[in-house]
C-alpha positions in Angstrom: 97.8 90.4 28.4 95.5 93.4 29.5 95.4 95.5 32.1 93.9 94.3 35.1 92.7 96.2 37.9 93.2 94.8 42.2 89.6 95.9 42.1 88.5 93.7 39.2 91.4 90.7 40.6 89.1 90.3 43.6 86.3 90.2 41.8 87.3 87.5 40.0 88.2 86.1 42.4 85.3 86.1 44.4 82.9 84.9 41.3 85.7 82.0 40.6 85.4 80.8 44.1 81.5 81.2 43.9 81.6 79.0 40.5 83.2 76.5 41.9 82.3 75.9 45.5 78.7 75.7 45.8 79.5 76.4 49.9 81.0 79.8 49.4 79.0 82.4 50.6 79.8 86.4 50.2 77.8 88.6 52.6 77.9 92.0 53.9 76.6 95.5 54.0 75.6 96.7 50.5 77.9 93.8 49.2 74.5 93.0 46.7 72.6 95.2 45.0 74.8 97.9 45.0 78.1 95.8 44.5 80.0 96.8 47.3 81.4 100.7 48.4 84.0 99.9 46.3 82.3 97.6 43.7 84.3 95.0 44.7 81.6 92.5 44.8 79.7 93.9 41.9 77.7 91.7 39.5 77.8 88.8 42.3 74.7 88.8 43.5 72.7 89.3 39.5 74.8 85.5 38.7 74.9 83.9 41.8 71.0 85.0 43.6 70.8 86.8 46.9 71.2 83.5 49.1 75.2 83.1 47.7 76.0 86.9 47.5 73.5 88.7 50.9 73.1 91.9 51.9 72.9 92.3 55.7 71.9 94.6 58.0 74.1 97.3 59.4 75.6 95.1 62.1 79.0 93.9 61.9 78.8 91.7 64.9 75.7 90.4 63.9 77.6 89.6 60.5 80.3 87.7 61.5 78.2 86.0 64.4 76.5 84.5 61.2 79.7 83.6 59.4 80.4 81.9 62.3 77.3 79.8 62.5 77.6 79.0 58.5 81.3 78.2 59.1 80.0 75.7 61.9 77.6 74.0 59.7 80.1 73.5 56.6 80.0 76.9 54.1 82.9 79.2 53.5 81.4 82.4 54.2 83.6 85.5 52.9 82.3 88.9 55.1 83.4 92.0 53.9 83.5 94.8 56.3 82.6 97.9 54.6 85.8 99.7 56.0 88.2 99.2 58.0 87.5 101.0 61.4 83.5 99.5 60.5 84.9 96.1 61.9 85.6 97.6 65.4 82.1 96.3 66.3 82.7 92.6 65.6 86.2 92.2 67.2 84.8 90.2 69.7 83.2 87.9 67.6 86.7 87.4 65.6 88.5 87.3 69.1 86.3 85.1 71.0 84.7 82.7 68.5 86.8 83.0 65.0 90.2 82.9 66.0 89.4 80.3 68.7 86.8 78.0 67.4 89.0 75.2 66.0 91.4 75.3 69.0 88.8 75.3 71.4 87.1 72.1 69.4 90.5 70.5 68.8 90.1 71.0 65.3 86.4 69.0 65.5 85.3 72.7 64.0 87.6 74.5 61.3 86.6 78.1 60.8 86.9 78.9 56.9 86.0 82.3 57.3 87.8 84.6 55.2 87.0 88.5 56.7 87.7 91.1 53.7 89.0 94.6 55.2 89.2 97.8 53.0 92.4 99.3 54.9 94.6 102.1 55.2 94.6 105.5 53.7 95.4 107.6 50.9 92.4 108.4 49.6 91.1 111.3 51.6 88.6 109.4 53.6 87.1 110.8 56.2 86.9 109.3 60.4 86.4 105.5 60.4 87.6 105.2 57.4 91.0 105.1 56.8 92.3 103.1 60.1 95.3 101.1 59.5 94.1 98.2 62.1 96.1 95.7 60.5 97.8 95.2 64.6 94.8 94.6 65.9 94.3 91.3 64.1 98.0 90.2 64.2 98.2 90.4 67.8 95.3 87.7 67.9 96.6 84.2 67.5 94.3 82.0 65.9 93.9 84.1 62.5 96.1 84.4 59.7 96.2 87.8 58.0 97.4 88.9 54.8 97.4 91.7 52.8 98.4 91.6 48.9 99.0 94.6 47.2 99.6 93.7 43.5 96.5 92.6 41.3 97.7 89.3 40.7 98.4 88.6 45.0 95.1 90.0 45.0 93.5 87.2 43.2 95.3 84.1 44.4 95.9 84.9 47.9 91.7 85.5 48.0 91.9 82.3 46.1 93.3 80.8 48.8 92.1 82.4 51.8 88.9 80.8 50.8 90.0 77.6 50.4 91.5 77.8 53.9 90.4 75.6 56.7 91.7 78.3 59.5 90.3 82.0 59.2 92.0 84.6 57.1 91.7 88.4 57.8 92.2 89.9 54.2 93.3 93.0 54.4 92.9 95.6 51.2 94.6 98.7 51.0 91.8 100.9 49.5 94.5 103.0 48.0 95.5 99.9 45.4 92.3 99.6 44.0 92.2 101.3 40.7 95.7 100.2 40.1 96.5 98.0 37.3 98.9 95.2 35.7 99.1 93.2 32.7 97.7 90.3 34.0 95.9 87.3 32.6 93.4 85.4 35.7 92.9 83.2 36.5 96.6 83.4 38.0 98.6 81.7 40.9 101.2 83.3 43.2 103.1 82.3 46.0 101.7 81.2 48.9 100.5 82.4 52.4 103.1 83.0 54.7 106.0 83.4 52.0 107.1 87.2 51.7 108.7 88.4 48.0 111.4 90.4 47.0 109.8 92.9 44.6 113.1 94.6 44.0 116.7 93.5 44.6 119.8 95.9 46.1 122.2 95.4 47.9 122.8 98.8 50.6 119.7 98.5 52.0 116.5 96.3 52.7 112.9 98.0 52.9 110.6 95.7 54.3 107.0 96.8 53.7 103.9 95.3 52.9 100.1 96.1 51.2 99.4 100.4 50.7 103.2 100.7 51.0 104.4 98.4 48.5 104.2 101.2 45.7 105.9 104.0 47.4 108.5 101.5 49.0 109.4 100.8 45.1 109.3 105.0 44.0 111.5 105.1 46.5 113.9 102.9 45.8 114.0 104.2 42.2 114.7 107.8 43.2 117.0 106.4 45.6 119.1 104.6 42.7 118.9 107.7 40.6 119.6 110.6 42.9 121.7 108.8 45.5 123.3 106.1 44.2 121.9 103.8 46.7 120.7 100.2 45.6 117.8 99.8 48.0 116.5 95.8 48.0 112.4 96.0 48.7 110.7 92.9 50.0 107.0 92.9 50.2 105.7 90.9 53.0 102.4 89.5 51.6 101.6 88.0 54.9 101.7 89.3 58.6 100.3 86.0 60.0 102.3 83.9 59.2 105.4 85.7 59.0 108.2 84.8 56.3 111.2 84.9 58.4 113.3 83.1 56.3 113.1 85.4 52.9 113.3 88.7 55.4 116.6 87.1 57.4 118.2 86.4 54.2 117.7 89.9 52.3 118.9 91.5 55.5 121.8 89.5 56.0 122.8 90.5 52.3 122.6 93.9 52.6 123.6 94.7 56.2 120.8 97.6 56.8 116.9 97.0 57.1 114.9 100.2 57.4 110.9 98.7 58.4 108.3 100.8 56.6 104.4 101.0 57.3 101.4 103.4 57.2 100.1 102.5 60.9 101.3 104.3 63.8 104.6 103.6 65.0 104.2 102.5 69.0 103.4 99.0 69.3 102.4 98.2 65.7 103.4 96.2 63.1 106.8 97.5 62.4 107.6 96.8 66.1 107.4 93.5 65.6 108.9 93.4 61.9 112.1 95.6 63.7 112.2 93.7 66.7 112.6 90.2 64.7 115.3 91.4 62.1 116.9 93.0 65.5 116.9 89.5 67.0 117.9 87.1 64.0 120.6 89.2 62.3 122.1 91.1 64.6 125.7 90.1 63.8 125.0 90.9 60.2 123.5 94.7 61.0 125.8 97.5 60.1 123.9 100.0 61.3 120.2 99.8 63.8 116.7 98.8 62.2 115.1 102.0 62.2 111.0 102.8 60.9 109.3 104.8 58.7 105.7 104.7 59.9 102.4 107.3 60.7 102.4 108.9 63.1 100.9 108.5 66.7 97.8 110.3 66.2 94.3 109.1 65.4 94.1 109.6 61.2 93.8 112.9 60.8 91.6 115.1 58.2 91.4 114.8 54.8 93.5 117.6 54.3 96.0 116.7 56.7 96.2 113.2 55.2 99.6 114.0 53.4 101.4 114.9 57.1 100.6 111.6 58.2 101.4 109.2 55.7 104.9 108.1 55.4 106.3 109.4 52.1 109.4 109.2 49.4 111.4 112.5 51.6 110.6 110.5 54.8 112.0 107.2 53.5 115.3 108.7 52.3 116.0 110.7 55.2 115.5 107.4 57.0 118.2 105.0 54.6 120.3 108.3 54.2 120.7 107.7 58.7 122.0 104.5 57.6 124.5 105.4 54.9 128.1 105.0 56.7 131.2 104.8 55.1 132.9 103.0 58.4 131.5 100.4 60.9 128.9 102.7 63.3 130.2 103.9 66.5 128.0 101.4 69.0 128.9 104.1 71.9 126.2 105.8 70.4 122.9 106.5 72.3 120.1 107.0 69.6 117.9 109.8 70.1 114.3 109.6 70.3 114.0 110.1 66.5 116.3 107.2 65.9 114.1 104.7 67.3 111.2 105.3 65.4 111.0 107.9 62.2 
């Protein structure tokens, strides 16, 4: 096997999907000629022609108004919006007409609209555009969301987004793209709505998902070798819908869950993550669910990028809070900074 890129996964995935669906469609700003900000669509339009891979014009509501209108009339548009805090102008397109359209039409009108989101940060990007809005989209019932953050879940979960009847927010964490794995496509993973366990331990559960995934596992490692802790990390794959099932039973086994994520901490996606461990395993917790998240601050400067991000020192201070040798006291009132790192 060779190394394989997320970048060049979702391109192949994109041109496989193209190949063999003559009703997929890929269109978006700069998404032809140019290939895409991040090349992701590169190539696309020079084999498929500029009425299966389109450049539009710089309006994102305008954009998925279309997708909408294709979806309606039997194609599988895939929209990619430049970056993430770039989508802000069509949320109520996805709100009012994507998310809804098949419920509205009692399923007389699927939507297989699959949104692409370049996400997140770590790259040093500058205002609108390194918004983790990933809480945005979860909060609105009607749309799945995913966000894969290995090549290979790159590929097949864009596979199948595609393929999907209902409409999928794809969510890409810009800071995965250059990485690579030995991986041969085309390739098959599990499926949307099942979470994997990318690393099993038994002290500890880190549940995490897409730009996280990566410094979830660092930590873990660092954790086994300067600590002696065997941290279990489970990668979520998809918010929407959520694998209870594989999260309960990791937790359960280990007894502590510590919630990681890159978007702020108040009301986001680590809320919910904490609130349903909090709920189903409650008699299995040694110790609360506690999160490791951004902070509550639009994304800051380039240069202050670092301060915002949750990193490997934040994560172990947050499992070494959990490390007891005896049950916890429960008389305990948590401090502020015990509710959310």
């Amino acid at each position: 096997m060779s190394p394989t890129t997320y970048a060049k996964a979702l391109n192949t995935a994109l041109r496989d999907a193209l190949t063999e669906d003559p009703d997929v469609l890929v269109l978006g700003e700069d998404v032809g000629a140019l290939g895409g900000v991040f090349r992701i669509t590169d190539g696309l339009t020079r084999d498929f022609g500029e009425d299966r891979c389109v450049d539009t014009p710089l309006a994102e509501a305008g954009i998925a108004g279309f997708a909408v209108g294709l979806a309606m009339q039997g194609f599988r548009p895939v929209v990619e919006m430049q970056f993430d805090a770039f989508g802000y102008p069509a949320f109520e397109q996805v709100v009012s007409h994507i998310a809804k359209m098949r419920n509205r039409t009692r399923g007389a009108l699927p939507m297989p609209i699959t949104i692409r989101i370049p996400y997140a940060g770590g790259i040093g990007g500058v205002e609108h555009h390194c918004d983790s809005s990933e809480g945005y989209y979860v909060h609105t019932p009607g749309l799945h969301v995913v966000t894969p953050a290995t090549p290979a879940d790159a590929y097949s979960l864009l596979r199948e987004a595609i393929a999907s009847d209902d409409p999928v927010v794809f969510m890409e964490p810009k800071s995965q793209y250059y990485a690579k794995a030995d991986l041969e496509l085309p390739t098959r993973t599990e499926p949307i709505g099942q979470a994997v366990v990318r690393r099993e331990g038994a002290d500890v559960t880190l549940l995490t998902y897409g730009p996280q995934v990566a410094a979830a596992l660092k930590a873990a490692e660092v954790a086994a070798a300067e600590e002696d802790w065997d941290v279990e990390v489970v990668d979520l794959r998809s918010l929407v819908p959520f694998d209870d099932a594989t999260v309960e039973a990791s937790v359960r086994r280990t007894g502590r869950a510590v919630v990681l994520a890159e978007a702020q901490g108040f009301a986001g996606m680590g809320a919910e993550i904490a609130a349903r461990v909090q709920e189903r395993c409650f008699h299995s917790l040694a110790a609360p669910v506690l999160r490791v998240t951004g902070l509550d601050i639009p994304y800051p400067p380039p240069k202050l990028e670092h301060t915002h991000l949750p990193g490997i020192d934040r994560i172990l201070d947050t499992i070494a809070r959990l490390q007891w040798d005896d049950e916890p006291d429960l008389t305990h009132a948590p401090d502020e900074h015990e509710v959310s790192a």
